[in-house]
C-alpha positions in Angstrom: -16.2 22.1 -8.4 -15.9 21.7 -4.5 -13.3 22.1 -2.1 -12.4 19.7 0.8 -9.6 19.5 3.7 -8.4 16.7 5.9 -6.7 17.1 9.3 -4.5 15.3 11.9 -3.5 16.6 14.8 -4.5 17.5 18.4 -8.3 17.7 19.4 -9.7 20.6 18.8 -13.4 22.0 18.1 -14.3 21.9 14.8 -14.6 25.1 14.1 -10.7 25.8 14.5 -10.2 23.5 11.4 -13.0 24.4 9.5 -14.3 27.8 10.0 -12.0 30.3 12.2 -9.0 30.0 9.7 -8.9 33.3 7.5 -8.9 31.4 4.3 -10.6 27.7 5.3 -13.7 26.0 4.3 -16.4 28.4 5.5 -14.5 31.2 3.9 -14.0 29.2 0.4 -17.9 27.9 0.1 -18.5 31.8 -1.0 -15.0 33.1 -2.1 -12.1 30.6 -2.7 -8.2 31.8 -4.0 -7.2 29.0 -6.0 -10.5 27.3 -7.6 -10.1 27.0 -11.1 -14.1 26.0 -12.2 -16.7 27.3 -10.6 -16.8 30.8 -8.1 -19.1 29.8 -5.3 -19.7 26.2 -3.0 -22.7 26.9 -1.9 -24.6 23.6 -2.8 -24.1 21.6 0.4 -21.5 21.1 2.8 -20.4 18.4 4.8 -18.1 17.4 8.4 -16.7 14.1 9.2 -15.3 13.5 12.5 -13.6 10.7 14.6 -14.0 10.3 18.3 -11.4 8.4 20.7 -12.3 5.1 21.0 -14.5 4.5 18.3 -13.4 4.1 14.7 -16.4 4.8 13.0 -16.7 8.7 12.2 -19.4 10.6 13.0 -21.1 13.4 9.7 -23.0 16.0 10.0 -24.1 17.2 6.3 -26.9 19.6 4.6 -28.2 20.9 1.4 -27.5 24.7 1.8 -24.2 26.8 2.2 -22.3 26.3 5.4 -22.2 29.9 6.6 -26.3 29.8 6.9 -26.2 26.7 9.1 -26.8 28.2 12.4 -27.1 24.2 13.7 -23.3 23.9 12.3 -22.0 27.3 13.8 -23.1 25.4 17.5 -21.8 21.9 16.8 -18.0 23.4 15.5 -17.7 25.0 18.7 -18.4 22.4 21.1 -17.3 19.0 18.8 -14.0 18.5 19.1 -11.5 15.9 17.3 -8.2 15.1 16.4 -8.8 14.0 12.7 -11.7 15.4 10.7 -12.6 15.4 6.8 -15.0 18.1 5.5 -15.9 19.3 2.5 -18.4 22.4 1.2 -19.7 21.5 -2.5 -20.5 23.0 -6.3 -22.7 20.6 -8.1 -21.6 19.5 -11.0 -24.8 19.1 -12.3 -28.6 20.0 -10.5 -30.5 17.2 -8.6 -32.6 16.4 -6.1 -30.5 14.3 -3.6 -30.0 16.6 -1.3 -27.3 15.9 1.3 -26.6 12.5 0.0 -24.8 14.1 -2.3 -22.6 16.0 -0.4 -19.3 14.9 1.0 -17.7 12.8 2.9 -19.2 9.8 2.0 -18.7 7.2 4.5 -18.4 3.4 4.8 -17.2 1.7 8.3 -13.9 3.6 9.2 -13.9 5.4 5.8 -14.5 8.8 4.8 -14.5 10.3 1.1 -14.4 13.2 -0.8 -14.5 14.1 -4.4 -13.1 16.8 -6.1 -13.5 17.3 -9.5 -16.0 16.3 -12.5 -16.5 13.6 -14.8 -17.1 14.6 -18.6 -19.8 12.8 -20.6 -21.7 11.9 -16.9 -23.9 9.9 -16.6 -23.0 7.9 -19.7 -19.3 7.4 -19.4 -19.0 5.4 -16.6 -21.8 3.1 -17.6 -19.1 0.1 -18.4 -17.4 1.0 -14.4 -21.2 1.0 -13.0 -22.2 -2.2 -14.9 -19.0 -3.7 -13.5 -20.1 -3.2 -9.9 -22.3 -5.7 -7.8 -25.8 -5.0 -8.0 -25.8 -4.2 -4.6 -23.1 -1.8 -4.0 -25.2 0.5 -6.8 -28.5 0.0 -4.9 -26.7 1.2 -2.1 -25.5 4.1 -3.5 -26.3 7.1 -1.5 -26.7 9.6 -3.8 -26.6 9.8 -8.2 -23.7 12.1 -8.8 -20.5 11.2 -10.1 -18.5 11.4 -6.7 -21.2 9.2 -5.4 -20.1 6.7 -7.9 -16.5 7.2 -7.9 -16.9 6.3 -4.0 -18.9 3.2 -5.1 -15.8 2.5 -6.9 -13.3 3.3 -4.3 -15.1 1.2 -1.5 -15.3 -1.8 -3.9 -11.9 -1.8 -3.6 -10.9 -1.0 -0.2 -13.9 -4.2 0.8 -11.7 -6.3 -1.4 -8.3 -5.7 0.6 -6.9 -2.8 -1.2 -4.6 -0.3 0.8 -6.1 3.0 0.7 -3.6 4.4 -1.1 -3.7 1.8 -4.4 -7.7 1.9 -4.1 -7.4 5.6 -4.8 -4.8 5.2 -7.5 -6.4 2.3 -9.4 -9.9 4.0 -9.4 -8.0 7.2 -10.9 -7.2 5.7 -13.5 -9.9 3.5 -14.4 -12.1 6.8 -14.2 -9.7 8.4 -16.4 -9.6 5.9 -18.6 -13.2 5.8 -18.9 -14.1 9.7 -18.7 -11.0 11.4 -20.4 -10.1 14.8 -19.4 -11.8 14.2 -15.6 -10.6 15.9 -12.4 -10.4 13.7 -9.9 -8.8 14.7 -6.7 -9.8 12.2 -4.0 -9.9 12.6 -0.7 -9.9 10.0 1.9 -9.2 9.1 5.6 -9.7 5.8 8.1 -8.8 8.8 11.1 -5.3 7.5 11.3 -3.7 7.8 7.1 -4.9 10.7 4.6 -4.4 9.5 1.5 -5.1 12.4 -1.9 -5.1 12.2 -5.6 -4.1 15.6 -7.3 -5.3 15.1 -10.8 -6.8 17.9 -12.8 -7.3 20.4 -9.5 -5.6 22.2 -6.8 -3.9 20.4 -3.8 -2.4 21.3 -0.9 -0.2 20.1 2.5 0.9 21.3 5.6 2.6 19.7 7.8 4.4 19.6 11.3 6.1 16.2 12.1 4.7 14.7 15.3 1.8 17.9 15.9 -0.8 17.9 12.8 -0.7 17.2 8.7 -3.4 19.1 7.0 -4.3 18.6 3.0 -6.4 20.6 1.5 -7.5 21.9 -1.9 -6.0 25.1 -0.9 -4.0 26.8 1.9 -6.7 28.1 5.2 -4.0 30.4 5.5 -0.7 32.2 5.0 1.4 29.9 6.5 4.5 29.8 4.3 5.0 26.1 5.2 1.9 25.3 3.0 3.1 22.9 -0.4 1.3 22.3 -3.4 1.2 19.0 -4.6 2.2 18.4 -8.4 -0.8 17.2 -10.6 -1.0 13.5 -11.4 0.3 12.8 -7.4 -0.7 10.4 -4.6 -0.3 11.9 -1.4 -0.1 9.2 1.6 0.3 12.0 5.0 -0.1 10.6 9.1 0.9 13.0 11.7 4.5 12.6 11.3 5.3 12.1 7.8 4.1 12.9 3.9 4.7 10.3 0.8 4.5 11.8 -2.5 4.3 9.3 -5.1 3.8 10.0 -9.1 0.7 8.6 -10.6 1.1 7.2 -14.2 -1.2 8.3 -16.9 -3.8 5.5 -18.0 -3.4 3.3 -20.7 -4.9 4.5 -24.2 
């Protein structure tokens, strides 16, 4: 349904992340290897970047396909960054919100992506919605299902969670809710990347000490690329990846 990529490493432009590898995001909104639903992301894209200094990312996000974006093909050259989280998108379903709906999401340090689908949408996660304060769903930035999945993420994380148990916890509680959903998260505070495989295609790379990547699928042919087994948590920094099962929720 979308395809998304986190990096840690040295600053560099943007576009040496996200668009000059053979194989990386601008390449995969109009011909991805390894999706397994949909063929083309070409619904809205979207680049989340931190700066030194200030923890608060900065996103740049539209409606259209990245490659058309002559505004983006600027900014990635000049923007540069040491940890980055972007994202090109296949709705699930049409609407009208435009890039709200496109990843990453963002709250404070926070960015968020989400992979995947939720069956039986809008209706099956009407008992997580109802569960929410009424003004986290006012402030919902978009309708779609990864908007709410975020909801439910960043309830978490305001209540103290570590990133990587908010992740887990909302997995399964989705999955609970919406069997059969894919629901490979994405999620950094510009220092910790922390993933869900579950239902889709994921991806590391890493170099100890130089740069940890994680994407839904490899930007290039470097042998050193892993895939992580479904039903994971990946916790990655620039020096070291955890891989940590995920258990199956209850019935």
């Amino acid at each position: 349904m979308c395809r998304h990529l986190a990096f840690l490493g040295p600053e560099l432009p943007l576009r040496k992340v996200v668009v000059e590898p053979p194989h990386g995001l601008h390449h995969q909104a109009w011909e991805p290897r390894l999706q397994k639903y949909g063929t083309v992301n070409a619904d809205g894209f979207g680049v989340g970047w931190y700066a030194d200094g200030d923890p608060v990312p900065a996103r740049y996000r539209r409606t259209g396909p990245m490659w058309a974006d002559t505004n983006f093909a600027d900014l990635s050259r000049v923007v540069r960054s040491g940890a980055l989280l972007a994202a090109v998108r296949d709705a699930t379903e049409p609407g009208a919100d435009g890039e709200a709906a496109a990843a990453p999401f963002a709250s404070g340090p926070w960015l968020f992506s989400h992979n995947g689908a939720l069956p039986g949408w809008p209706r099956s996660m009407a008992g997580l919605a109802a569960a929410l304060p009424a003004a986290e769903l006012l402030a919902l930035e978009a309708r779609c299902d990864s908007a709410l999945v975020w909801a439910l993420v960043l309830h978490r994380l305001r209540a103290g969670d570590e990133m990587g148990q908010a992740l887990a916890e909302t997995v399964l509680e989705v999955a609970g809710a919406a069997p059969g959903a894919r629901l490979n998260l994405l999620l950094t505070d510009g220092t910790t990347v922390t993933a869900t495989a579950w239902g889709d295609t994921l991806w590391y790379l890493a170099e100890p000490g130089r740069r940890t990547v994680v994407a839904s699928e490899p930007y290039d042919d470097d042998p050193h690329w892993v895939e992580v087994p479904d039903r994971t948590l990946l916790a990655a920094t620039r020096y070291d990846v955890l891989l940590t099962p995920l258990k199956e929720p209850a019935a």
